[in-house]
Each structure stands twice: as C-alpha cells, then as structure tokens.
Steps between C-alpha positions, in 0.01 A plus 500: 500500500811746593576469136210557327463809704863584445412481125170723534659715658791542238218483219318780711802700602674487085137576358519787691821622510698721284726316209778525767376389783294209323882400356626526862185320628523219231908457643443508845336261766204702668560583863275508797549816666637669208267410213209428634360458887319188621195631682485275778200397639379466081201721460218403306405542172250649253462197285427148629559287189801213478729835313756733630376809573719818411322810663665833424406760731481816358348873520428726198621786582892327535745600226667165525174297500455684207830459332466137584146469339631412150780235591200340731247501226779280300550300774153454557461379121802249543395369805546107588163328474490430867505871618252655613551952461342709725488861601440635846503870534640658820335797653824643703350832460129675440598517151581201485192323668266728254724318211418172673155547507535587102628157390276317697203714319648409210529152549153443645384733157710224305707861383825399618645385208402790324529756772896398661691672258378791416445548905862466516560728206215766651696572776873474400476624154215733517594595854111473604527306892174390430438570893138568546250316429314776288843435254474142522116542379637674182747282460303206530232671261774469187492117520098471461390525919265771586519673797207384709680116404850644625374594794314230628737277419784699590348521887388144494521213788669296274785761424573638816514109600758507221680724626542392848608130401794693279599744759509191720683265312768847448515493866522107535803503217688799674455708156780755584445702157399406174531344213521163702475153365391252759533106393220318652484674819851379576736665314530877432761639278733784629 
C-alpha cells in the first residue's frame, strides 16, 4: 500500500508541478516530512467507493490555486482509473466562505462545470472579488440562473451543510494554506 501511495503521490505531485520540479520529482524518492505529511489519525473522506480519493483544497480568490488550475485540469484528464478528484473549498476568511457557498450553489445547480473557470478568471483577471452576494447573483445570472434561483439556493440547508462538512474536513486535515492536495485523508502534500 506504501507504494501505491508513494506512486500517487509522485503522479499527483509531477502533474502538478512545474517541468522542473516534476523532473526532480520523477528522480527523487518522496519523503515524509518533506514531500508530503501523513495526517495521522487518517481523516475521512468525501467519496466512499473502492478508489483513491485525491481532494484538493482550494479557495478562489488564491493566486496559486489559480495558477495551479490549468496543470490540475490536465491532471484531472490523465488521471489513473482508480482515482477518485475532488474539490473542497476552504473558507479561511469571509471571502472566502462567501466563495464556498458559490461552488456548492453551483454544484447543487449542476453549473459547476460551466461556472469554475470563469469564477476563477472573474476575480483574478477581471479583478471583480465577487464578495457579496448581490455580485454573485449577477454573476450567476450570465450562466442561465435567475436571481430568485441564486438565492434560494445560494442560502439553502443543503449548502450551508456543504459548507460546514468542508470547513470541517479543512480543520480535520490541518489545511495550513492553500492549494493543498490531500491523498485519501492520509496524505497531504507540502
């Protein structure tokens, strides 16, 4: 089992990295401690299926979240059949929990595809922080949800639930900043 995580995460870690560190990953033996952190006791996860689950946690408004965005979407596309990708936003700040409650209105609106990378785009190209929920509204209003739809769903039982299972499972992993990777709720890269 140590080696099949050892190979995740040296798939994870060279999918991710630049060309340089992927050629220094792809040389080296991953480290415990300096690589990557065991997370001891294992946390749960997300997913309960027979797969590996790799959950990056992430927040919007992040410049390196969003400069990792398109080596993860590779990544994602190359992924082993018997991974499992999942994304668990971290509300470390008001901002930041707003942004939360976002993806999981997009996901319960079935927008997410659509919707994650132009939110990503919104606020570090356009330099709109999307922080209200009046701008979220308009936002949301480009991709086909009207307002009274946004909202409802937006302040919904099942978001805020949402949110609290990822801002626990942030606090269960010791998320010290983001991006993080976290292999199945053992391992979380450094």
């Amino acid at each position: 089992m140590r080696l099949k995580i050892a190979c995740l995460l040296a798939t994870v870690a060279a999918a991710l990295s630049t060309a340089a560190l992927a050629q220094q990953a792809a040389s080296e033996e991953f480290v415990e401690g300096r690589h990557y952190q065991r997370l001891s006791p294992a946390q749960p996860t997300l997913t309960d299926d027979a797969k590996v689950e790799v959950a990056e946690i992430f927040m919007y408004s992040c410049p390196a979240c969003y400069s990792l965005e398109p080596h993860l979407k590779r990544w994602i596309s190359e992924k082993p059949e018997n991974v499992t990708f999942v994304r668990i936003p971290a509300s470390f700040n008001p901002m930041a929990k707003i942004h939360a409650q976002a993806y999981y209105t997009a996901q319960a609106l079935g927008k997410l595809e659509e919707i994650d990378a132009p939110f990503f785009e919104e606020i570090h190209q356009k330099r709109n922080l999307l922080e209200t929920e009046a701008k979220l509204a308009d936002f949301f209003e480009r991709f086909g949800v009207d307002e009274e739809t946004f909202k409802k769903t937006f302040n919904s039982f099942a978001v805020h639930t949402n949110v609290q299972r990822a801002d626990e499972l942030v606090r269960r992993y010791r998320v010290p900043g983001t991006p993080a990777i976290v292999v199945e709720g053992k391992y979380m890269t450094n």
